[in-house]
MARSE-47664 format. One record per residue (C-alpha): residue in three letters; x, y, z negated. Coordinates in steps of 0.1 Angstrom, whole numbers. Layout:
<site ala; <X; Y; Z>>
...
# end
This chain:
<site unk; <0; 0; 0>>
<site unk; <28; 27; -7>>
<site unk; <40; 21; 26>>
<site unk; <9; 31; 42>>
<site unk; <3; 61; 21>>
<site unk; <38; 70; 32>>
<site unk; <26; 66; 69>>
<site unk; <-1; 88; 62>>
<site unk; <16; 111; 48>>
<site unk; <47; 104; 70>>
<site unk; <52; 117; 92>>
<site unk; <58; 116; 95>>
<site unk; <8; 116; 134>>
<site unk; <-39; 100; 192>>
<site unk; <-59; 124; 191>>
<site unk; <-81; 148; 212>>
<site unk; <-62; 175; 201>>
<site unk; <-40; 189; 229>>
<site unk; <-6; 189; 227>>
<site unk; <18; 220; 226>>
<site unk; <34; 223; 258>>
<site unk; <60; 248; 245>>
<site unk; <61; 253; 206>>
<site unk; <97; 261; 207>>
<site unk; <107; 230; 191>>
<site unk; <107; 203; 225>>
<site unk; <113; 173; 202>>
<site unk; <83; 183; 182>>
<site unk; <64; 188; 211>>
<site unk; <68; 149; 222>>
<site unk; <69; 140; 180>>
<site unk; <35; 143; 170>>
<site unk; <20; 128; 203>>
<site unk; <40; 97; 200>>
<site unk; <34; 97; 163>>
<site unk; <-4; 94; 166>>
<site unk; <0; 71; 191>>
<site unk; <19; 48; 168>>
<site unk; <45; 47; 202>>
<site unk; <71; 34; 189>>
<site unk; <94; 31; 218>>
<site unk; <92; 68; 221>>
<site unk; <95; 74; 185>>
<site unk; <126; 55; 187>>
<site unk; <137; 71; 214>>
<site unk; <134; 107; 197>>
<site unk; <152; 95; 165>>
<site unk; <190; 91; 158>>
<site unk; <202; 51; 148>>
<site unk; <208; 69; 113>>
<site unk; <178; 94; 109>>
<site unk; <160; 91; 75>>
<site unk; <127; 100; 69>>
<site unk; <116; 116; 31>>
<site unk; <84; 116; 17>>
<site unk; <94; 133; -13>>
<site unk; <60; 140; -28>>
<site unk; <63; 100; -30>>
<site unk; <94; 99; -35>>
<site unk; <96; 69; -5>>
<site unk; <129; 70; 20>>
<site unk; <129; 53; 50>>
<site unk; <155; 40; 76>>
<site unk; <148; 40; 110>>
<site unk; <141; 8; 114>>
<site unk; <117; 12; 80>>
<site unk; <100; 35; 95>>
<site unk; <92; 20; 130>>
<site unk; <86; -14; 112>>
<site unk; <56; 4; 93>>
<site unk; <40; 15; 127>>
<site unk; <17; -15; 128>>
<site unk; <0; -1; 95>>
<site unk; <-1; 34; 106>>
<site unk; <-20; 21; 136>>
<site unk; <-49; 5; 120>>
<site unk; <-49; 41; 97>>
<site unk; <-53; 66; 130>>
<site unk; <-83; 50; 145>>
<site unk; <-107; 78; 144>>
<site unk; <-81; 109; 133>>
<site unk; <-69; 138; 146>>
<site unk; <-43; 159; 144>>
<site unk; <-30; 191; 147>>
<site unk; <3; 209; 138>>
<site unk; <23; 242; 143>>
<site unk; <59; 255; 136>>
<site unk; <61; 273; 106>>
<site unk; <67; 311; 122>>
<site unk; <84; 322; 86>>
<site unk; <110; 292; 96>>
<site unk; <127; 297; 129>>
<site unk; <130; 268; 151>>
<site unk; <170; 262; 161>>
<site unk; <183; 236; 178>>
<site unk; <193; 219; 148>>
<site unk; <159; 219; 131>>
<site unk; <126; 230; 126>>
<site unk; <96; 236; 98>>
<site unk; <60; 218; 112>>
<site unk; <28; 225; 96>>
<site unk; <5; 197; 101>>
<site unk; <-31; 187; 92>>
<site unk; <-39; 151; 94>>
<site unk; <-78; 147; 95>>
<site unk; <-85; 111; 90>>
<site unk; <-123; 95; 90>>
<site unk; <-121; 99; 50>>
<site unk; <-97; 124; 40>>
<site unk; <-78; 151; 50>>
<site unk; <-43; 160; 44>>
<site unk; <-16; 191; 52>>
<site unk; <17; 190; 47>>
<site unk; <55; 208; 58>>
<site unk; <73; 187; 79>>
<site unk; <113; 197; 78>>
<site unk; <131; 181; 103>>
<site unk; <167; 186; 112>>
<site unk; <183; 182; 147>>
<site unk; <214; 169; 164>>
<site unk; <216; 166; 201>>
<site unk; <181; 167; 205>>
<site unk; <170; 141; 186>>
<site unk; <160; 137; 150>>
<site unk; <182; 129; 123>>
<site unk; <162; 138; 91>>
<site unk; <122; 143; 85>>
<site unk; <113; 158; 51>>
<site unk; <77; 159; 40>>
<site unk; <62; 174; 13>>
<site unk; <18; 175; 8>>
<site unk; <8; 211; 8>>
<site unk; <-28; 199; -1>>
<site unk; <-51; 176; 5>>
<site unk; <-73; 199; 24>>
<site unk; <-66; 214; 58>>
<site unk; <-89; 245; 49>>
<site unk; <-58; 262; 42>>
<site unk; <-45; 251; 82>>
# end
């Protein structure tokens, strides 16, 4: 069960929601599609062999391999959501990392949280989430 949570939480994100063509952060823009699609081949492809992903609120770190091993659950947890997501304008996006804002609205709950991810050669090597609430009203 905490493994799920973390997916929900996680990520750490299909939806009818469209997707940003340019945020300003390009790996973020192919993220959070592939993330709600539970793609893991493209997930993969946009993290580094050593990225870790942090859901500190849970206080749950996860390999790569962790984290695209717990796709299976995250699945069966996205039929029915939506999504949606921004860069965090008082954060500028860099090359070497960016600040997401992201709702997850799921058939029972909601939940927003602040995505921090850092960068290297356009890929992700680090993910930190935190909850902001457990509402999007504040979105």
């Amino acid at each position: 069960m905490p493994k799920l949570f973390a997916l929900l939480l996680g990520a750490i994100a299909l939806s009818a929601a469209p997707c940003r063509a340019d945020s300003g952060a390009p790996v973020l823009d192919r993220w959070y599609p592939a993330l709600f699609a539970a793609d893991a081949e493209k997930l993969a492809s946009l993290l580094t062999d050593d990225a870790e992903i942090r859901m500190d609120d849970l206080g749950i770190t996860q390999t790569k391999q962790e984290f695209l091993g717990s796709l299976g659950e995250w699945k069966d947890s996205i039929e029915g959501a939506s999504f949606d997501w921004r860069l965090d304008t008082g954060v500028p996006a860099t090359d070497s990392g960016a600040t997401a804002l992201v709702c997850y609205r799921f058939p029972a709950n909601e939940l927003y949280t602040r995505e921090v991810f850092t960068f290297a050669g356009g890929r992700i090597t680090g993910s930190v989430q935190t909850m902001e609430g457990e509402s999007c009203a504040d979105f």
